[in-house]
C-alpha positions as CSV (number, residue, x, y, z in Angstrom):
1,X,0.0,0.0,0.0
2,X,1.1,3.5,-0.6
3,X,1.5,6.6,1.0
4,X,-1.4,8.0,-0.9
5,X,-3.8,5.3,-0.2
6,X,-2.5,5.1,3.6
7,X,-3.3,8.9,3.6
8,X,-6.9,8.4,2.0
9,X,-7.8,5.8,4.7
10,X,-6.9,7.7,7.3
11,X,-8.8,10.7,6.3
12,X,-12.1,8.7,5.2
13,X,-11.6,7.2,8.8
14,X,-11.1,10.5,10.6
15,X,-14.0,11.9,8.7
16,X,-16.2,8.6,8.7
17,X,-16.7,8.5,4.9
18,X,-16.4,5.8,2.5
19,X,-12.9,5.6,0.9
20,X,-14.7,6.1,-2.7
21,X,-16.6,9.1,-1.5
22,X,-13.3,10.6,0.0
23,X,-11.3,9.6,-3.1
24,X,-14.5,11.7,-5.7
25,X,-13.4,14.5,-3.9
26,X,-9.6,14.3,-4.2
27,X,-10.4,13.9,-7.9
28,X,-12.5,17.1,-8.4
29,X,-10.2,18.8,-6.6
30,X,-7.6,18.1,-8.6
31,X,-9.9,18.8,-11.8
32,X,-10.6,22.1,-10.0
33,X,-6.9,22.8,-10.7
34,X,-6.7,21.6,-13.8
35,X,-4.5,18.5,-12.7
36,X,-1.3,20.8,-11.6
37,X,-1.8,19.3,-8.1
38,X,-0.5,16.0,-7.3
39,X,-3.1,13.0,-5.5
40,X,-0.9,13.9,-2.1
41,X,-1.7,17.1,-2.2
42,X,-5.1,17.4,-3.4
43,X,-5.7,14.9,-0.5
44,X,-4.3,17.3,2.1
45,X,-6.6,20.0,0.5
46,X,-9.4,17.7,1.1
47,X,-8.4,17.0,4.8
48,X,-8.4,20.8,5.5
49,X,-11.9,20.8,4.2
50,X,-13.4,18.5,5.8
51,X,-11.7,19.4,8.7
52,X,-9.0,16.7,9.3
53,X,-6.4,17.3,10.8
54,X,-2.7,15.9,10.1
55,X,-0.5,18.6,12.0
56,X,1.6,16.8,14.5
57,X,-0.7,13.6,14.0
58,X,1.8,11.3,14.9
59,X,2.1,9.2,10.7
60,X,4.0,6.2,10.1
61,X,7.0,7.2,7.9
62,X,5.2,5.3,4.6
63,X,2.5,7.9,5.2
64,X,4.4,11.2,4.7
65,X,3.3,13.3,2.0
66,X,5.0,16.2,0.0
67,X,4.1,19.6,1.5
68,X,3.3,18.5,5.0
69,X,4.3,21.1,7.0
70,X,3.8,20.0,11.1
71,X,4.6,16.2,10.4
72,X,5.3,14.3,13.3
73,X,7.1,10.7,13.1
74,X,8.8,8.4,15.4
75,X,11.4,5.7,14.4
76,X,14.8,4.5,14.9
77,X,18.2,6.3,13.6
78,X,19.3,3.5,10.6
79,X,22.9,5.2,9.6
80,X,24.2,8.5,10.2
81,X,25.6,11.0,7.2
82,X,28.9,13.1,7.7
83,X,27.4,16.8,8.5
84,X,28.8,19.0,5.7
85,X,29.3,22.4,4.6
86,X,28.1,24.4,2.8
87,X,28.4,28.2,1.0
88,X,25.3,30.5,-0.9
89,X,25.2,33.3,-2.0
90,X,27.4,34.8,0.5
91,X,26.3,32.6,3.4
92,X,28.2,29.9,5.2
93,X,26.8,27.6,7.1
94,X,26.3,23.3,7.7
95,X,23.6,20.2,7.0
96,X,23.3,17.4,9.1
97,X,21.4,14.5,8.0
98,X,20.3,10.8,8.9
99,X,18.3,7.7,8.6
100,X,15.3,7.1,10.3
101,X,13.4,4.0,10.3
102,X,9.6,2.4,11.1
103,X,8.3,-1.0,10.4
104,X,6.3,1.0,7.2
105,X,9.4,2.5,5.8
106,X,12.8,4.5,5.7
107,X,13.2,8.4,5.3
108,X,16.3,10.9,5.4
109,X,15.9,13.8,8.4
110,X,17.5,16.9,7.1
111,X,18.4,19.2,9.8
112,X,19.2,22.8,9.4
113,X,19.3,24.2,12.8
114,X,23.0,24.7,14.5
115,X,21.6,23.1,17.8
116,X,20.3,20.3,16.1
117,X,23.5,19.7,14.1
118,X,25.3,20.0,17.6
119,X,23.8,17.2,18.8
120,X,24.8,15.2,15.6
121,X,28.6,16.3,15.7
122,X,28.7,16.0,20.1
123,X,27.2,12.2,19.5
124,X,23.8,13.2,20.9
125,X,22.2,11.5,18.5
126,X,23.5,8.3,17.5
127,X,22.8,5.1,15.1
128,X,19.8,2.7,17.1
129,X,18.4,6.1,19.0
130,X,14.1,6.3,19.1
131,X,13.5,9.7,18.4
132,X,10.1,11.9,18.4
133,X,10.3,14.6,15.9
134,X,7.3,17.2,15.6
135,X,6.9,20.6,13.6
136,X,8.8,19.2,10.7
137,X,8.6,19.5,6.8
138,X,8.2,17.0,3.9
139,X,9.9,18.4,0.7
140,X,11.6,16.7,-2.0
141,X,10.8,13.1,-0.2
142,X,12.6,14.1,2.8
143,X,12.1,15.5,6.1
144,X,13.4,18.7,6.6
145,X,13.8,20.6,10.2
146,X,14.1,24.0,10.8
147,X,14.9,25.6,14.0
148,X,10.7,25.8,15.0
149,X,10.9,21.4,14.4
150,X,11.8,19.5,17.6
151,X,14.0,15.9,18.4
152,X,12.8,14.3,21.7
153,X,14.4,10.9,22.7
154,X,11.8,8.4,23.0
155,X,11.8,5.4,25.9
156,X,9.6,3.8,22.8
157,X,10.7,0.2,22.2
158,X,11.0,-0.3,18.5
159,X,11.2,-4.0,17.0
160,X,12.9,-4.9,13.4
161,X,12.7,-1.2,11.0
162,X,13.3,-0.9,7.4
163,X,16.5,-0.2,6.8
164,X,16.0,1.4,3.3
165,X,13.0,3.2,1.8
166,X,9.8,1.6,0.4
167,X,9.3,2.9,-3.0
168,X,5.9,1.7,-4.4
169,X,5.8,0.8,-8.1
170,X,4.8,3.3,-10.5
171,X,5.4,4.7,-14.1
172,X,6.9,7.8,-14.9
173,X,3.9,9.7,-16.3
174,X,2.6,10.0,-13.1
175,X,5.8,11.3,-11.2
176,X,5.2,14.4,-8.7
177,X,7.6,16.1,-6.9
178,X,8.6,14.3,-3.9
179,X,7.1,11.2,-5.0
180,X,9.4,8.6,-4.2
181,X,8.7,5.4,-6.7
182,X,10.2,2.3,-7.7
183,X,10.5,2.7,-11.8
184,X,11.1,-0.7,-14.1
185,X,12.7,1.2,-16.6
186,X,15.6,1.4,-19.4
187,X,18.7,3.2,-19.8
188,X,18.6,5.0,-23.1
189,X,20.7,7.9,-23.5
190,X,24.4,8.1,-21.0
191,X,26.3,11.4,-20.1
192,X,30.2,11.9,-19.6
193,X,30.4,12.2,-15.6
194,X,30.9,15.4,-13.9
195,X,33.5,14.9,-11.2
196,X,34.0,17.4,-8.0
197,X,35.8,16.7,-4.7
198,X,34.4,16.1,-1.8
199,X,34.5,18.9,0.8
200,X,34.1,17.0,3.8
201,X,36.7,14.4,3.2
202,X,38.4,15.0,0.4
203,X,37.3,12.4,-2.2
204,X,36.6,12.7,-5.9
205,X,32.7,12.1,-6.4
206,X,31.3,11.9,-9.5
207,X,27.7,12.1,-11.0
208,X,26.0,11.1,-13.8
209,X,23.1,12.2,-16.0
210,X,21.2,9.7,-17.4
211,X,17.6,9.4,-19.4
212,X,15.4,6.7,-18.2
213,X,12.5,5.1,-20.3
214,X,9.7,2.8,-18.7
215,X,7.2,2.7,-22.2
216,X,5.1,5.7,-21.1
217,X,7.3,8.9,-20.4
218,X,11.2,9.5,-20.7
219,X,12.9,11.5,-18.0
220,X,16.2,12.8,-16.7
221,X,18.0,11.5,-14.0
222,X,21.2,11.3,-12.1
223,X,23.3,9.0,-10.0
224,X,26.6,9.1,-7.8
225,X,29.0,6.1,-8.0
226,X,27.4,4.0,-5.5
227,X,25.0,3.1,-8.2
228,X,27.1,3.4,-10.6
229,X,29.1,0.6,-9.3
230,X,26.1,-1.5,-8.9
231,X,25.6,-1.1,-12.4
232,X,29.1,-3.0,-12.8
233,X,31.7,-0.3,-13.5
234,X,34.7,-0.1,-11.9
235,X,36.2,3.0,-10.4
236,X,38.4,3.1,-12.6
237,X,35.6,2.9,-15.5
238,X,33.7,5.8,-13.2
239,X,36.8,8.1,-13.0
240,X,38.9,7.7,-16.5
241,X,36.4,9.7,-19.3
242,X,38.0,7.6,-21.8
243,X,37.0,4.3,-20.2
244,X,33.7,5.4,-19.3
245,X,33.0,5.8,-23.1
246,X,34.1,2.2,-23.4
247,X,31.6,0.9,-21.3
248,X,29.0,3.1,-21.8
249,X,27.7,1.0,-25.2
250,X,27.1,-1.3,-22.2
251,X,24.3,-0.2,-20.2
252,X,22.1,1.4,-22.8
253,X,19.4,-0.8,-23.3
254,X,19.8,-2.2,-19.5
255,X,16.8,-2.2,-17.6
256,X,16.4,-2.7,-14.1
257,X,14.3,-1.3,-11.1
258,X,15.6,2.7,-10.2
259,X,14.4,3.6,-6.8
260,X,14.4,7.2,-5.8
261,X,12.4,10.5,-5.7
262,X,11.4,13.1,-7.5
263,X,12.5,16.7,-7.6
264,X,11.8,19.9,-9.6
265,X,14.8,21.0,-11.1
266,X,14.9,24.9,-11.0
267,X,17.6,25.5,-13.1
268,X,15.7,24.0,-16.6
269,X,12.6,23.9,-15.0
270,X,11.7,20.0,-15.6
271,X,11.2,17.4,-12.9
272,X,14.2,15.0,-12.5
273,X,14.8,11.6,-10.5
274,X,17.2,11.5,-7.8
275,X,18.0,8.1,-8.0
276,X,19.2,6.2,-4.4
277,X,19.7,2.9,-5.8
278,X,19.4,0.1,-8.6
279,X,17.6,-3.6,-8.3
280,X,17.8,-6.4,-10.5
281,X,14.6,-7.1,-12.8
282,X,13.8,-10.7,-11.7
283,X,12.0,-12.4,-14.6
284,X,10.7,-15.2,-11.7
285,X,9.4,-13.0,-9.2
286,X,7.8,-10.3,-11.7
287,X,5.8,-14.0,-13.1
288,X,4.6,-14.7,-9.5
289,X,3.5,-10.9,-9.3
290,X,1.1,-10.9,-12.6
291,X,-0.3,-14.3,-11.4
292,X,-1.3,-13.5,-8.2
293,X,-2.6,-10.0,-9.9
């Protein structure tokens, strides 16, 4: 099940309609706006209208939707990132960021606030911590927190999490920002990688471009060289031009499952997947999927 349908239950239960009712409305909201509003949000519309509530209504992590603005999750730190630095347009200043896990799914906390990022770098908050975090944001597929969100330890006991995010399956025509989908697509046009060095640590990074294709749209997207070593290249394929071009013959035509979300790129204003990792198509377990369809 996802987010979206999670979200329409809870709001036809809150609101003690049936789901088919609650999901007529969603629908003529968005034809209101001519379509330019994803399912998500014309369901958060609807909530408002019917006067349902979801600030600081305590969601399972599958049930986050882009725009929430007072989300409010509980779940287990899963892995902590490096906090790095970071310089705009005039302004310096750092990002802290982490894992955070439920039995429904996996999301990346963004944190923007100094004292929130001190208690990252002073070990405050560490890797198996239950934390409560209220007045938060969901942008881009992540949760972002300003300096009005709030991280409370919890004493809640937490069993097995997910470990990585549940993308449900679905085809690029219907990508919105921030959804985050799993794609069964195909690799059809490659660009040269643009490297940069790391400056946290140091390393050579690299990123590449790619267009995806899954039979009913085509769309940019771009990976780092995690998944670009899953895709079998070496680093030494990743970080030589000349050897990339060699192998790049390669992997177009390859297709595979590309998990990730979706994000407006402002710059040429088209919508882009940030891809956060790559799964073998398996022939025997798509079979048992269409039969039990």
């Amino acid at each position: 099940m996802g987010n979206y349908e999670q979200l329409l239950q809870r709001i036809a239960g809150a609101a003690s309609l049936a789901l088919d009712d609650v999901e007529r409305k969603i629908e003529a909201k968005r034809a209101k706006l001519s379509g330019l509003i994803s399912k998500e949000g014309a369901a958060q519309i609807v909530a408002a209208e019917l006067g349902v509530s979801l600030d600081n209504e305590l969601l399972k992590l599958a049930e986050l939707v882009e725009g929430m603005k007072r989300a409010h999750v509980l779940g287990k730190v899963t892995h902590i990132f490096p906090v790095r630095s970071y310089s705009k347009n005039g302004k310096e200043g750092k990002i802290g960021s982490f894992l955070l896990g439920d039995a429904s799914s996996n999301a990346r906390i963004v944190l923007w606030d100094t004292h929130h990022i001190d208690l990252l770098e002073s070990g405050g908050i560490k890797e198996g911590d239950v934390l409560d975090i209220t007045n938060a944001s969901v942008r881009n597929g992540e949760v972002h927190l300003s300096a009005f969100a709030d991280i409370k330890q919890s004493s809640e006991k937490l069993g097995d999490v997910e470990i990585s995010r549940v993308g449900s399956h679905g085809l690029l025509k219907d990508a919105r920002v921030g959804m985050y989908s799993k794609i069964r697509a195909t690799i059809v046009q490659l660009f040269e990688p643009k490297y940069f060095d790391d400056k946290h640590d140091g390393k050579k990074r690299a990123l590449v471009n790619f267009v995806l294709d899954d039979g009913t749209e085509t769309m940019r997207a771009v990976m780092g060289v995690e998944n670009l070593l899953a895709l079998g290249l070496s680093e030494e394929d990743i970080f030589s031009i000349e050897a990339f071009n060699q192998k790049k013959p390669l992997l177009l035509g390859e297709e595979k499952f590309f998990v990730g979300a979706f994000r407006q790129n402002t710059y040429f204003n088209r919508l882009e997947m940030n891809l956060e990792r790559i799964e073998e198509v398996n022939v025997d377990t798509l079979v048992k999927e269409l039969e039990a369809a």
